[in-house]
Structures are given as C-alpha cells and as structure tokens.
C-alpha positions as CSV (number, residue, x, y, z in Angstrom):
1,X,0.0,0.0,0.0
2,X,2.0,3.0,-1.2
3,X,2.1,6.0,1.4
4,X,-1.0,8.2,-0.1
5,X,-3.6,5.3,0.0
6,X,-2.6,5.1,3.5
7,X,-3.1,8.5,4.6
8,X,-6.2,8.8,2.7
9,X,-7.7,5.1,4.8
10,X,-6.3,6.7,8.2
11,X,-8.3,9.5,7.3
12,X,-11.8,8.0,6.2
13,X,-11.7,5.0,9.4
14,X,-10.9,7.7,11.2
15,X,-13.3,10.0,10.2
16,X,-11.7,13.3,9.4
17,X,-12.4,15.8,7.1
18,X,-10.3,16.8,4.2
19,X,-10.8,20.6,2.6
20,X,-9.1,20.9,-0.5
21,X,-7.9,24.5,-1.1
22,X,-7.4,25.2,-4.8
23,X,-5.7,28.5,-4.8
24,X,-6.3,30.9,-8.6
25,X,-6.3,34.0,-6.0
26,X,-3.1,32.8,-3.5
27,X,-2.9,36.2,-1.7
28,X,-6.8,35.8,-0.8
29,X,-6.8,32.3,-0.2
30,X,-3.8,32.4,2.3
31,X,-5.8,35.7,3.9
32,X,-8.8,33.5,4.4
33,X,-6.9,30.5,5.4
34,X,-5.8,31.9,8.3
35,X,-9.0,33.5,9.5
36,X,-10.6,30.2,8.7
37,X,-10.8,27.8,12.1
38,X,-11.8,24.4,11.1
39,X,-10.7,21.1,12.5
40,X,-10.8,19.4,9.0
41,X,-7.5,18.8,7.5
42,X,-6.5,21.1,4.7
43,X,-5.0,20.6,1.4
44,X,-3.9,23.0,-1.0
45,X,-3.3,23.0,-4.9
46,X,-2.3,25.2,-7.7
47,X,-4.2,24.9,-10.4
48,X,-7.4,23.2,-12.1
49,X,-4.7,20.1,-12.9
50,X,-2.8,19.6,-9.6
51,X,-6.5,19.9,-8.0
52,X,-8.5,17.2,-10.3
53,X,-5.1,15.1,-9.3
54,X,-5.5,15.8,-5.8
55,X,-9.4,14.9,-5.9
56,X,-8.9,11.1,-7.1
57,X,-6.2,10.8,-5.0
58,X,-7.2,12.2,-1.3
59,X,-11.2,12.1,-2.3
60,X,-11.5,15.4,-0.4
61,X,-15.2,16.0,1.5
62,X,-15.1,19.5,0.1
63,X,-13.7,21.5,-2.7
64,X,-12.7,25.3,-2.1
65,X,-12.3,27.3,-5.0
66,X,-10.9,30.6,-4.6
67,X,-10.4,33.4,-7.5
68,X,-10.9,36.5,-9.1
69,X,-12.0,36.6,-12.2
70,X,-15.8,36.2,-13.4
71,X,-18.2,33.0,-12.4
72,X,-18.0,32.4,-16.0
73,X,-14.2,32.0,-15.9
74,X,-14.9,28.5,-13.4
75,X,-17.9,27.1,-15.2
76,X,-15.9,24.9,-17.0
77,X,-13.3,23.5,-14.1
78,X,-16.9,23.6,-11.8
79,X,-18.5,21.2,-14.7
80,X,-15.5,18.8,-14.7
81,X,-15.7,18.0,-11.2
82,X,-19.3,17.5,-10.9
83,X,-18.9,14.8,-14.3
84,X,-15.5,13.3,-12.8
85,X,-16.5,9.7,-11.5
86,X,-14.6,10.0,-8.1
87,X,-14.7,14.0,-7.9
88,X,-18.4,14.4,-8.3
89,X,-18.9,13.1,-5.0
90,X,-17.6,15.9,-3.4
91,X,-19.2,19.2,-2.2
92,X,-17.9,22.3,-3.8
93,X,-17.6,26.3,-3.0
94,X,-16.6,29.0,-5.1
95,X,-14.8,32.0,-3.4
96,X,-14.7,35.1,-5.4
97,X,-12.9,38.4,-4.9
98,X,-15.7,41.2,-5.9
99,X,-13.3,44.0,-5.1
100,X,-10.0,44.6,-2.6
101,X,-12.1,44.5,0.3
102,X,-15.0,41.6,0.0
103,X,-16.0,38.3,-1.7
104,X,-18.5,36.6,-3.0
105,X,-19.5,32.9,-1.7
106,X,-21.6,30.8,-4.4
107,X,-22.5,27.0,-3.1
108,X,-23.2,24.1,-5.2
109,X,-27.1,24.9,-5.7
110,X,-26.2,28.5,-6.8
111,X,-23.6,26.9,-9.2
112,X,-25.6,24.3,-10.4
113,X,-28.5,26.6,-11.2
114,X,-25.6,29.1,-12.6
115,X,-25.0,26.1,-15.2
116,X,-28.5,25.6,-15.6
117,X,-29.6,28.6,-17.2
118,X,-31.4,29.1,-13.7
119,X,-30.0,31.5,-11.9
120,X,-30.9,32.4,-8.4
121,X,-30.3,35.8,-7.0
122,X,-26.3,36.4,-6.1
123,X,-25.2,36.0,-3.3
124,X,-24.6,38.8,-0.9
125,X,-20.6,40.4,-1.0
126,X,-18.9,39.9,2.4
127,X,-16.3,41.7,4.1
128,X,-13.3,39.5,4.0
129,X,-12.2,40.6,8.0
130,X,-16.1,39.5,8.3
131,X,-15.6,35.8,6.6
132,X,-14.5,33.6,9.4
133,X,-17.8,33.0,10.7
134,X,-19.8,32.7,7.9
135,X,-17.5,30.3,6.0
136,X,-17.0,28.1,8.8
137,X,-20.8,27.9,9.2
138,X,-20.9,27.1,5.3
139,X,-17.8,24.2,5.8
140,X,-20.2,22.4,9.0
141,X,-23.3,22.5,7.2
142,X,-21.5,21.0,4.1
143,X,-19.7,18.4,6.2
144,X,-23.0,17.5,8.6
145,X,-25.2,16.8,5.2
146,X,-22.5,14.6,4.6
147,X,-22.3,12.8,7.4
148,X,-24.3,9.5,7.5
149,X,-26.9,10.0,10.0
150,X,-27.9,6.3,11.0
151,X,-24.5,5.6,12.0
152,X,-24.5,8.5,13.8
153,X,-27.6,8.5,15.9
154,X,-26.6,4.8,16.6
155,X,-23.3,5.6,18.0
156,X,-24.7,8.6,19.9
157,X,-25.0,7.7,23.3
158,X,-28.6,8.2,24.7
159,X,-29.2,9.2,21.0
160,X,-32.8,7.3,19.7
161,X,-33.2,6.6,15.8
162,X,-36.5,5.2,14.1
163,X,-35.6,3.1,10.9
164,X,-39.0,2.7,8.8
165,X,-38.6,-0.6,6.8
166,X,-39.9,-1.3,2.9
167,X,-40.5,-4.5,1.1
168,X,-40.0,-3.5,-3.0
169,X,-42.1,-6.7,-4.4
170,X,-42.9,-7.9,-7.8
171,X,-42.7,-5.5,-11.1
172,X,-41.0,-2.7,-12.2
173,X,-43.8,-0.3,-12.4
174,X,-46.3,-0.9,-9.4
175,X,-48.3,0.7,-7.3
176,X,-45.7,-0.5,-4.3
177,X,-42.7,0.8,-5.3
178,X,-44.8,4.1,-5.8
179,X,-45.6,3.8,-2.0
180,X,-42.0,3.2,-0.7
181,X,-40.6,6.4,-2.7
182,X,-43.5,8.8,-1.4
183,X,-42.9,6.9,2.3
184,X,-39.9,7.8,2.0
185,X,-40.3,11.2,0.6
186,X,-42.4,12.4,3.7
187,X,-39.6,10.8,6.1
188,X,-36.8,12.8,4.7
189,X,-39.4,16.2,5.3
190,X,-40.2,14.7,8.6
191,X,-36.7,14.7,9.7
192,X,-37.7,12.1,12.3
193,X,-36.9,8.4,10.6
194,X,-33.2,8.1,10.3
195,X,-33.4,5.3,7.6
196,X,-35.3,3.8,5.0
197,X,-34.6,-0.3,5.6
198,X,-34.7,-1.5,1.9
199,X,-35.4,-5.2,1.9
200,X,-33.7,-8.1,-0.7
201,X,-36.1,-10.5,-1.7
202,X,-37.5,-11.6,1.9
203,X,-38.7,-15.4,2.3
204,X,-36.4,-16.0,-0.6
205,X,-39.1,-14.4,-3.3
206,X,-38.3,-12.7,-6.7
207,X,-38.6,-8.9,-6.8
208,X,-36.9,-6.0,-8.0
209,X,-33.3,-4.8,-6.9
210,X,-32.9,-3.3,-4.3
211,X,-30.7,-0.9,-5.0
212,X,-32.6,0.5,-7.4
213,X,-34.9,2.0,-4.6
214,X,-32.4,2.7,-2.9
215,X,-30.4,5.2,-5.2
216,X,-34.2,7.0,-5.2
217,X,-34.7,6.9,-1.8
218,X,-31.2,8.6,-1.4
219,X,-32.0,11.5,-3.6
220,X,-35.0,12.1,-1.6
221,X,-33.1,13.4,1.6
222,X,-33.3,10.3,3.6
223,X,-30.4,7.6,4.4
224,X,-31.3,3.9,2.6
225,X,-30.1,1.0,4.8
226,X,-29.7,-1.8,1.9
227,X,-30.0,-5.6,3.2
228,X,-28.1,-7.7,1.4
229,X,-28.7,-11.5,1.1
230,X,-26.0,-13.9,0.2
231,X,-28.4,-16.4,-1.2
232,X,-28.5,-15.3,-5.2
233,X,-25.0,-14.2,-5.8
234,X,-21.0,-15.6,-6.1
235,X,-19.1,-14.3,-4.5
236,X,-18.1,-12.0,-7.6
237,X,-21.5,-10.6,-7.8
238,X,-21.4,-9.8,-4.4
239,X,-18.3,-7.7,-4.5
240,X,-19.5,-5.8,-8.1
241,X,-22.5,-4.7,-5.7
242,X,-20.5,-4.1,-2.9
243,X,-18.5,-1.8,-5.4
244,X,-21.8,-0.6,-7.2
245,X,-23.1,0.7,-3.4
246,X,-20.1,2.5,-2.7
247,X,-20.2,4.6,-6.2
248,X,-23.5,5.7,-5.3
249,X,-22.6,6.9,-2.1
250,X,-24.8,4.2,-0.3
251,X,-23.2,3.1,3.0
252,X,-25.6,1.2,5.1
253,X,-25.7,-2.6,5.1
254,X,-28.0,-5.1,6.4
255,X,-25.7,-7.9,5.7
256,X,-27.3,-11.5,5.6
257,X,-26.7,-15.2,4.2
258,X,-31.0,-15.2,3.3
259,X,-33.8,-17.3,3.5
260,X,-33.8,-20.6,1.5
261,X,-35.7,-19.6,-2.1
262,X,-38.9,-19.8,-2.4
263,X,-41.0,-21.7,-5.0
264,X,-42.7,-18.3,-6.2
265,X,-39.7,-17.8,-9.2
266,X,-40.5,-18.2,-12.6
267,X,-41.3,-22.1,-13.7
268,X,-40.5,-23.0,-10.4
269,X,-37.8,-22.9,-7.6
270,X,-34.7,-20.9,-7.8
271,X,-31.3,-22.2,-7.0
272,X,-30.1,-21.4,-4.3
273,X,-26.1,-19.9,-4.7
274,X,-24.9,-19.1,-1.0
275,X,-21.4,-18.7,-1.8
276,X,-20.9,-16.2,0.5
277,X,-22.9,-16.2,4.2
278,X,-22.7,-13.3,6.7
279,X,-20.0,-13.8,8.2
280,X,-18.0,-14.0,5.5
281,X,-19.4,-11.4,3.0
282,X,-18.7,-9.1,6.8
283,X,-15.0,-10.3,6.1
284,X,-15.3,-8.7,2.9
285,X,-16.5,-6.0,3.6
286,X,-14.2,-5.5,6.0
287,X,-11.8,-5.8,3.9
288,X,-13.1,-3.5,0.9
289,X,-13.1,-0.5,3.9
290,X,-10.0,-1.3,5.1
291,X,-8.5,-1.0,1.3
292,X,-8.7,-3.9,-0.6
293,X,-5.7,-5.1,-2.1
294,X,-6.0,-7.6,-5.9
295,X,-3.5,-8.8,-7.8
296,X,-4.0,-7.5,-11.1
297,X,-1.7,-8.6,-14.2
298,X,1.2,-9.8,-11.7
299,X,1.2,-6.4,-9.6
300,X,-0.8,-5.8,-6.6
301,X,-3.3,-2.9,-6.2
302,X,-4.5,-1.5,-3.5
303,X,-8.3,-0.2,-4.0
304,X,-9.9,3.1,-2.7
305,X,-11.0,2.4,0.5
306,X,-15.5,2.3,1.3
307,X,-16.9,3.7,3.9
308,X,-20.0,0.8,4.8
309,X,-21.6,0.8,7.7
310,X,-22.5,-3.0,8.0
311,X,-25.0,-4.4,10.1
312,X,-26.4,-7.8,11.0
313,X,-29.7,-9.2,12.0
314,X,-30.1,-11.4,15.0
315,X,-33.1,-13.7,16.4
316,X,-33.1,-14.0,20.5
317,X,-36.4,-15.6,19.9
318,X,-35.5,-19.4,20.5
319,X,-36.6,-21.6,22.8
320,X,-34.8,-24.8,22.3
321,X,-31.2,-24.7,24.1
322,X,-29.3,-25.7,21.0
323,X,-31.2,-23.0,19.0
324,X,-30.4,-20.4,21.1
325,X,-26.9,-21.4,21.8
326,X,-26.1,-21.4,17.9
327,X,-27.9,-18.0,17.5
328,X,-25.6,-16.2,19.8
329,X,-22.3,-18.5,18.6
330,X,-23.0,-17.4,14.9
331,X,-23.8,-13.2,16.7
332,X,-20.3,-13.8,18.2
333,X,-19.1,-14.6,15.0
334,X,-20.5,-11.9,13.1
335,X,-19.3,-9.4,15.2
336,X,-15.4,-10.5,15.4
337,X,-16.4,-10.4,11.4
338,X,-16.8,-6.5,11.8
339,X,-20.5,-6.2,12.5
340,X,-21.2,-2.7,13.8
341,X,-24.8,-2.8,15.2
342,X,-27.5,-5.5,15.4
343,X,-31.4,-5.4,14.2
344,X,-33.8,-7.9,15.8
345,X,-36.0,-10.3,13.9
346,X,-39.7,-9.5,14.4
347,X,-40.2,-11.6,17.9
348,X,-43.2,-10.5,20.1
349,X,-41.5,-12.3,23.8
350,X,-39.6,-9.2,25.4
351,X,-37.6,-11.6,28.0
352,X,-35.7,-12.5,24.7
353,X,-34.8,-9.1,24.1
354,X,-33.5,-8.9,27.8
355,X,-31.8,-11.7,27.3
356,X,-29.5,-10.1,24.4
357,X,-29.0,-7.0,26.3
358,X,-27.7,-8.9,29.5
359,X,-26.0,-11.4,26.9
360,X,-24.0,-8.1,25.5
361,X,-23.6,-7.1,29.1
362,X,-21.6,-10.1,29.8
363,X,-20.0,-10.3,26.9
364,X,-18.6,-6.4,27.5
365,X,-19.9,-5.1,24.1
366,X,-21.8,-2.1,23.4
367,X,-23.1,-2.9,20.1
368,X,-26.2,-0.6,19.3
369,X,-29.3,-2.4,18.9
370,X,-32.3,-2.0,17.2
371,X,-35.8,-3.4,17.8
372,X,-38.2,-4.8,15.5
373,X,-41.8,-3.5,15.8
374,X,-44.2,-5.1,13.9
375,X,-48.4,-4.2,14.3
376,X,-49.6,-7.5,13.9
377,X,-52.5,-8.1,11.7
378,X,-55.0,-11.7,12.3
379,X,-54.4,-12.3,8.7
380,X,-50.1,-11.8,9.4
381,X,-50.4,-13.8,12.6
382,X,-52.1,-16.7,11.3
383,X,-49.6,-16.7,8.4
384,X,-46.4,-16.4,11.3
385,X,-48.5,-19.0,13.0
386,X,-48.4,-21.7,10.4
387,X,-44.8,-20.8,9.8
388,X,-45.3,-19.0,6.5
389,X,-42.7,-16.7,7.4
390,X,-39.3,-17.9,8.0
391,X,-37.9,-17.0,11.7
392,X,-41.4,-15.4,12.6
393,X,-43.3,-17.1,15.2
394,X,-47.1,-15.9,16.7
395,X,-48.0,-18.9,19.4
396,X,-51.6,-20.1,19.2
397,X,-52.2,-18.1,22.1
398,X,-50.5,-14.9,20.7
399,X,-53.0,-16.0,17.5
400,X,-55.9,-15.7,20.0
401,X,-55.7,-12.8,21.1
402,X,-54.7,-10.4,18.9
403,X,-57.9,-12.0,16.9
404,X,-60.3,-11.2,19.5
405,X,-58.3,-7.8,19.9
406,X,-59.6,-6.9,16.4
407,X,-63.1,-8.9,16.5
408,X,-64.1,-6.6,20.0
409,X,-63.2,-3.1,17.9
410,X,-64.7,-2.0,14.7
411,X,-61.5,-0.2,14.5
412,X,-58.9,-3.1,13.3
413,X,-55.7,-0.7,13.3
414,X,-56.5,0.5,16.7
415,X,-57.2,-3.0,18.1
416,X,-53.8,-3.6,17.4
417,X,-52.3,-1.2,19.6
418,X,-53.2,-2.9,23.4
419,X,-50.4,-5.7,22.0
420,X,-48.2,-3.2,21.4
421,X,-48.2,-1.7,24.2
422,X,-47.8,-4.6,25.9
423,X,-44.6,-5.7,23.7
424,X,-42.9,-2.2,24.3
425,X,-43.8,-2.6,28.4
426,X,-42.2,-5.9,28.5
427,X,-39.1,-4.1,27.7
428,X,-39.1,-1.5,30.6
429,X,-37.1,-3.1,33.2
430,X,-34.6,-1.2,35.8
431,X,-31.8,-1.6,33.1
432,X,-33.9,0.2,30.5
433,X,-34.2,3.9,31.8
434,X,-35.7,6.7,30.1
435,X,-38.2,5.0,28.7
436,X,-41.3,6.4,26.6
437,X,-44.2,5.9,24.8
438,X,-46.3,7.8,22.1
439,X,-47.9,7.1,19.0
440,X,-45.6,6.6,15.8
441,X,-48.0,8.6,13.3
442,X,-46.6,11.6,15.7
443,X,-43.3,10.5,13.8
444,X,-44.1,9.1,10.6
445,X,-47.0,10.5,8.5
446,X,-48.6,6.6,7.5
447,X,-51.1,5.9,9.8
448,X,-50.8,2.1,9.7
449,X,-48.1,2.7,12.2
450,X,-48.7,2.5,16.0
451,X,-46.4,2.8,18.2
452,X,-42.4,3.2,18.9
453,X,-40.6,3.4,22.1
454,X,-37.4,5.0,23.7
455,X,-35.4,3.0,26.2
456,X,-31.6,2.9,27.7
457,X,-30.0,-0.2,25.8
458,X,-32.8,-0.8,23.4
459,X,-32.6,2.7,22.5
460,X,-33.6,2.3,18.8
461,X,-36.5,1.1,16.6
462,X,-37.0,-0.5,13.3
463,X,-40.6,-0.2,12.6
464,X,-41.9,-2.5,9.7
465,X,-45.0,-1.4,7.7
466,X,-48.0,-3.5,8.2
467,X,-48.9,-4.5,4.5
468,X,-52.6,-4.1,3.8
C-alpha cells in the first residue's frame, strides 16, 4: 500500500475531514486561510490540474475554489468535477474576490442553477475581516449533510433513531414501489426516521433490486439502509455490488446469508447460490473498507478504501437450548467479522430481548441495537403461526388474542395497539431507563403505524409497515 492510499484510509476509518484548497487568488486564499478555524485537515493546490489530481487521490469531503476573475471563468473547471466519477462526490464552493475588500460565496445549488440557465439571486458580497464565521458555518453545514446519520444517531449515546422498513415486491412499475418512494419522501421532510430499511427478496421471493430504490430513496433526503442477502449471488456478484453501493454513495448494510428460495420464481424454484454467508461477505467487507488489495496482471493494487456501515440481524427468539446457543455462537461470529450494530427479527417475547441485552452485558460489548416492531394483523399472525414466514413465530395463544383484539373493535388498526403496548412494556425493566411511549404517526406520516418506544440499551427502533 503506497504511502498516499494510507493516509487517505487513516483518514476515512478515522473519520476526518479533508478541505481541498485550490488556490487561482493565492494572496486571498492564504488571507482567508488563516481567518478560517476548522478542524478538518487542509489541502492546498495550484491549479485546475494539480486539483482534479489531488481529488482522485485524497477524495477530499469539500472543494474550495478561490479566484478572481468572473463566475464564467470557473464554469468549466466547476462542470468537470461535478462529471469526474470520483470528484463528483464531493461538495464544492466557489470564493470570489468582488473587489479589494469583500467576496463573494456561491454554493453548489447556486452553481448548479448558474450552469443551468437558472440562476438564483447572487449571493450577498462579504467583508473579507467578516468571513471567518460565515465560512466556517458554510464548511459544518456542508460536512454534517454529509455525514451519515444512522451511523450516527446509533453511536450517539442516549441518542434514539427510528428506521422505517420497505419490502419492494414484484414488477417494475407498481403501485408499491410508488408507496415506498413517497414513504420515503415524507420521512426525509419529517426529519424524524433516520433510515429507510430496503429489503432483498424476503422469504427467498423474486422482486426488483434493491438498489434500485435505494439510489431514489437517497435523492430524496433520507439515508437507505440496503440488506443484502448472500443467497442469489457468487461471491463475484457480491463484491461488483459491494463496489456498485459504494459509487453511489450508499453506506448502510444489512448484511445476511438469506432465506432458502422460495418456489414463487418463474417455472419453479430458484437455485439457491450461497457462496458467500454473513460472516464471510462481513469479512469482505471489512476488507473493501480497510483497502482492498488484488493482484491485477502480476502487480498488486491497492483499491480506494468504502466507507460501509455493516449491520447484522439477529433472532433471541429461541426456545430450544441448541437454537439459542447457535444463534448467539454465529452473533459472536459476526461481530469479530466486523458487525457494527444489530437489528432484531420480528419476535413478540420481550424476555428474549432482555436476554441479548444482558448477553452483551456479559460479553462487554456495546453494540447498538435496534428493535423490530411489527403491528400485527390476524391475517399476518395466522400466516407467522403456520410458519409461513421464515424465523417469525405468533403462538396459538398470541394467535388468540390479537384475533379477539380486532373482533371486540370495529376499528382493526387500533385494536392492534393494546399488543403493542404490551410488547414495548415488556421491555421496561430497571436496566432500560428513560423509557417512553407515544404514537408513531406523531413521527411518521402513515397511519398504519402505531407505536415506537425510547429505552436505555434498546434505545432504537426498526418499525416494519404493516402490509394491507
């Protein structure tokens, strides 16, 4: 790994920000360099050559240009690195001199619009003694939209993140994949849901990519957390997609091996591939953000480092002794694979979620971890009941009485929300503080939704649309 790739991994694992400085006015960019006060690392270059270099090499977070001359004059270097394939995923500003004593500041919607044939109004001209707090308010805005907010409302402690889960289905151009882009279209308004959980092909059934949605869902202002399920890929496929996410800025991972396929594919059932499981496609993954290294004609490379934020999915609810001893061997597993936080299956007994807390607890790890809530349905329960759904289990007494729930209130939906109440209760014990309850339409705008909770260790929710 030559000395540059290095730097540039310390950097990203590490999570610091890079500024690239490119310098057409060097007098005012050295005067505003040193009024500036940021604690991202800075990089300078000369010209529109040295810069583009600098970009593919150190993949800066955000690109400073400051000049003199007209906009006009840095339309062209401006277009090249929003078309570059590595530099268009930076963010950009454009620093002009408008006379001896101010600038100018345009960002990359006034630019873009500039481009456009749209332009907006200019931008105000600033004193340059006044600049140091307005462009370091600019730089932390910039940096925070990039920062990937379900990592970091998991890692926050006593933080609390809702994650709204989609199945895409069947077809290309139905009426559900309509539904997940407007679901998620009111959750990146809302500001509330801190992912969109993008499923692959649950029960082992055909239905469109995933990552399809997810690119959408993206654009819409909202962080996609992409599952990925080992079961229909080599081990080739799975690192193109693995390379595919990272391109399109796409960091969160549900990583699993998959259910078994169904017979629901076309003339019958698929065949199942599972060249890869969880733990080891975590191992890869791993490996890509560490900098993976090929040997390519007889001379290693070492790749561009990614940036994933991998997760794994984990089902306390056993009963057998075996079961539940090979559940949490294969957890211990995926989390000396690289595993950084932990999403329950749907499970309505709330000792087993006590049981992975205090399992955690003895195990000294602090892996976040999130809690499936799922508003049961009679028609869902009786189908979880008969084992229609892999993993999901509804005893014959659950069965009962969320069936009499709904047959005592004309209101089905609100029926519903006694068992959920009950579920969220069952995790209120002493080592759960701070715990709260309120209706999750106060959160998410689809009514179907009931309820969410905020607790100590479970501090976290995925909440799973009811399908109707």
């Amino acid at each position: 790994m030559d000395d540059i790739t290095n730097k540039t991994l310390t950097r990203i694992k590490n999570n610091n920000p890079q500024i690239l400085v490119v310098k057409f006015d060097t007098v005012l960019a050295d005067s505003i360099l040193r009024l500036a006060d940021s604690s991202a690392q800075i990089v300078e270059a000369r010209d529109e050559m040295d810069a583009l270099d600098s970009i593919r090499t150190n993949r800066p977070d955000i690109v400073i240009i400051i000049g003199n001359e007209n906009i006009n004059s840095y339309a062209g270097f401006y277009h090249e690195i929003r078309s570059g394939w590595i530099s268009r995923h930076c963010s950009v500003l454009l620093i002009l001199r408008s006379n001896e004593s101010s600038i100018q500041l345009f960002d990359d919607e006034y630019l873009d619009k500039e481009l456009a044939a749209r332009p907006k109004e200019p931008p105000p001209h600033i004193p340059i003694d006044q600049i140091n707090n307005k462009l370091q308010n600019i730089i932390e805005e910039k940096l925070e939209a990039r920062q990937n907010r379900l990592k970091k409302s998991l890692e926050t402690k006593n933080g609390f993140c809702v994650i709204w889960e989609q199945i895409p289905g069947l077809g290309s151009f139905e009426k559900r994949q309509e539904t997940i882009l407007n679901n998620a279209r009111k959750a990146g308004q809302g500001g509330r849901v801190c992912a969109i959980s993008v499923t692959d092909n649950p029960g082992g059934n055909p239905g469109i990519a995933n990552e399809v949605l997810s690119s959408e869902i993206r654009k819409l202002g909202v962080d996609p957390l992409v599952h990925i399920a080992f079961r229909d890929r080599s081990r080739n496929q799975c690192e193109s997609l693995l390379y595919q996410l990272a391109a399109m800025d796409i960091s969160n991972l549900l990583v699993l091996t998959g259910d078994y396929p169904s017979n629901r594919a076309y003339a019958g059932t698929s065949r199942p591939v599972f060249d890869l499981d969880s733990v080891t496609g975590l191992r890869l993954i791993r490996e890509m953000n560490r900098g993976m290294e090929h040997e390519i004609m007889a001379k290693k490379t070492t790749l561009a480092p990614t940036s994933f934020f991998p997760g794994v999915a984990f089902s306390p609810f056993k009963q057998e002794k075996a079961e539940v001893t090979g559940q949490y061997a294969k957890l211990r597993k995926k989390i000396e694979a690289g595993a950084q936080f932990i999403i329950t299956q749907i499970g309505y007994d709330a000792r087993k979620l006590h049981e992975l807390q205090a399992w955690l607890k003895a195990e000294g790890l602090t892996m976040p971890t999130v809690a499936s809530i799922y508003v049961l349905s009679p028609a869902t329960a009786q189908t979880m009941n008969k084992n229609g759904i892999p993993g999901c289990v509804v005893t014959d007494k659950l069965l009962k009485e969320i069936t009499d729930d709904f047959a005592d209130n004309c209101d089905g939906a609100a029926a519903s929300d006694p068992k959920s109440s009950e579920i969220i209760r069952g995790c209120k014990r002493p080592w759960l503080c701070r715990c709260q309850h309120q209706r999750t339409r106060d959160i998410l705008p689809d009514n179907r939704i009931h309820h969410y909770t905020r607790t100590g260790p479970f501090s976290h929710l995925a909440v799973i649309s009811r399908r109707v």
